[in-house]
N, C-alpha and C positions, 0 to 999 in steps of 0.2 A: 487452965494455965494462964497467968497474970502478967501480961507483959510489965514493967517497971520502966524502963528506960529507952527502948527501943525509940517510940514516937517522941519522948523530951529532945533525942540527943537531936535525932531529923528535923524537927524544928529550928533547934540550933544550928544547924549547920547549914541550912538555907538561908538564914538571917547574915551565916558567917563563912560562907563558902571559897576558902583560902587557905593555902598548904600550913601557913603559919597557923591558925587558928587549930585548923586539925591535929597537927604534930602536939598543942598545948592541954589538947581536948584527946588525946591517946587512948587513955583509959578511959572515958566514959562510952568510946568508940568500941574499944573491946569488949566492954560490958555490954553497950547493946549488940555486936554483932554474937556475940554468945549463945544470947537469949534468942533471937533468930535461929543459928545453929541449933539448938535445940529444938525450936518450932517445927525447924525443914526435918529435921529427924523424926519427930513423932507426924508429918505427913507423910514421908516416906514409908513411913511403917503403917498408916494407916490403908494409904494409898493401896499400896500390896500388893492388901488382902481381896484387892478386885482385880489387881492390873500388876500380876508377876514381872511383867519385862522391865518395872520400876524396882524392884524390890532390890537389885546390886549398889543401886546410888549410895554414897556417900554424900552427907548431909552438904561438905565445903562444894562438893563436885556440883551439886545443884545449884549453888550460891552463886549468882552474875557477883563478881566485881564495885567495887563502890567507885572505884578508881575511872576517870573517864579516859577514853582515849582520843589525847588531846594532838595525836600526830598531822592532822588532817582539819585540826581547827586554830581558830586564833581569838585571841580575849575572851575565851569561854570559862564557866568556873568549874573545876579541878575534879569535882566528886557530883554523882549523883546521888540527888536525897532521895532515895530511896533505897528501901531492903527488897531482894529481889529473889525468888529462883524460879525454873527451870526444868522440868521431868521430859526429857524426850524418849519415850517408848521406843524408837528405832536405837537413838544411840547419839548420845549429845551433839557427836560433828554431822550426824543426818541431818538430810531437807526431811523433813516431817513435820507434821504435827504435833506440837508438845502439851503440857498442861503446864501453867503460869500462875501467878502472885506474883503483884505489886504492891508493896506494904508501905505507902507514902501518905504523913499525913493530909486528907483530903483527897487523896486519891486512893483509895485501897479497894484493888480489882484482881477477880481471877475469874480462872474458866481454862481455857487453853485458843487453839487456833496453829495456823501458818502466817508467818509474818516475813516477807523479806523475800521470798521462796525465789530463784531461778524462772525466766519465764516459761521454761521445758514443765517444771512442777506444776506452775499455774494451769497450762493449759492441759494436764495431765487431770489434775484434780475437774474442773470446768467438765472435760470431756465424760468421766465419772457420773458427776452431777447429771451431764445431758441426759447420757444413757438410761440413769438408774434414777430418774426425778422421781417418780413415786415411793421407791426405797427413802432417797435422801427426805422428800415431805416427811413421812414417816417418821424419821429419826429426829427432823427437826419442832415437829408435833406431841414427841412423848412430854407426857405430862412431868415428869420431875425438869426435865430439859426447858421446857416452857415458861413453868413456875419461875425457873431461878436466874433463865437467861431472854427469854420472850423469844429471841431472835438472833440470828448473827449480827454484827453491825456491818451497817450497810451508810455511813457516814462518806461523806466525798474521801478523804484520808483512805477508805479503802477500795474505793469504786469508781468505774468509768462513766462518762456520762453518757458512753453509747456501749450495746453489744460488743462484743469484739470481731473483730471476725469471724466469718461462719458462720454465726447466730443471727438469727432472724428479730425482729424487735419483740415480734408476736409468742415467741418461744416462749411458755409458761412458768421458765426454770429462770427467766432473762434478771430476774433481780438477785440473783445469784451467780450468774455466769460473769457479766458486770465485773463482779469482785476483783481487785486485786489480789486481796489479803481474806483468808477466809477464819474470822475471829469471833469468840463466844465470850462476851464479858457481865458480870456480874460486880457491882458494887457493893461496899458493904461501908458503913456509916464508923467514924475512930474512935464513940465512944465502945464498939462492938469489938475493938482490940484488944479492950483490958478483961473480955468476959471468957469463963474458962469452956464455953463454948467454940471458941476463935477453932478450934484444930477442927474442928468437926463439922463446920462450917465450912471450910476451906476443902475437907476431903470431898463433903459433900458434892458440892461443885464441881469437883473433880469426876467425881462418879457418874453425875449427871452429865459430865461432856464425850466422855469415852466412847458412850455410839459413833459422833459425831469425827473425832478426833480417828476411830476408828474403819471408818469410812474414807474417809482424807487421805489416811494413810495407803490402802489397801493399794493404791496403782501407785504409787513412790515408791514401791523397794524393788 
């Protein structure tokens, strides 16, 4: 599958990120969000064939928004460059775990995670982890997992710089309990978007996080 237009238009639009510009640029908008639409479709489908609780999505349902929500800011620009979606296995308005894509040029990542979670979730997941560390090492040790994500990310943006409470520093699991955000990210390179590999790479990914993602979720519902 060959993307055409998708990474032109996002380039452009970062260069020109303003409602006028956009409204003049309509059509090459619809064209690339098209082409997307179809991407998220043949992931959906591919997805599935491992993980049934995705298989009801409809392609637009998965699709974030380009639109930014500008309620709550000021002098920010209108749209995010980026194509985006979304598979949440519980149910898109769940606290869960999802699986993710980011299709931005120079930034183009997927994998899945918890992002944003409630602090009841955080510490729900965290407690999981305590319990079950040699499960979770496990899962974050399988070799497709490893190969294509090494690790969660454990960047300041998602971590504390102490235990949180309860935990001890000494705690074996403590570079994970830390966490805020418990996230699996895999990059891929944008001349990798124009190759008709792209779908199968991305499910990939996908498959490889589903332990993980499935773990996470286990004490949220």
């Amino acid at each position: 599958m060959a993307q055409s237009s998708m990474l032109p238009f996002l380039k452009k639009l970062a260069k020109n990120n303003d409602k006028g510009w956009f409204e003049d640029h309509r059509d090459e908008y619809d064209a690339a969000r098209q082409e997307f639409e179809q991407l998220t479709e043949s992931v959906i489908q591919e997805t599935a064939k491992f993980d049934e609780s995705i298989a009801h999505y409809e392609p637009k349902k998965a699709m974030l928004r380009i639109h930014r929500d500008m309620r709550f800011t000021k002098n920010k620009p209108p749209y995010h460059t980026t194509f985006r979606l979304g598979l949440n296995p519980v149910g898109k308005q769940a606290i869960a775990a999802s699986y993710y894509l980011n299709y931005e040029p120079g930034n183009i990542f997927m994998g899945g995670g918890l992002v944003g979670a409630p602090t009841e979730a955080v510490r729900k997941v965290r407690e999981e982890i305590d319990h079950n560390w040699k499960e979770f090492q496990g899962i974050l040790h399988k070799q497709d997992f490893k190969s294509l994500f090494n690790d969660l990310q454990k960047t300041e943006e998602f971590s504390l710089k102490r235990p949180p409470k309860g935990y001890a520093e000494d705690n074996p699991a403590t570079g994970y309990l830390k966490l805020t955000d418990f996230v699996a990210r895999r990059w891929l390179k944008d001349e990798t978007l124009s190759q008709p590999e792209l779908v199968s790479e991305i499910v990939k990914s996908f498959e490889a996080a589903k332990p993980f993602l499935d773990f996470v979720n286990r004490n949220l519902k």
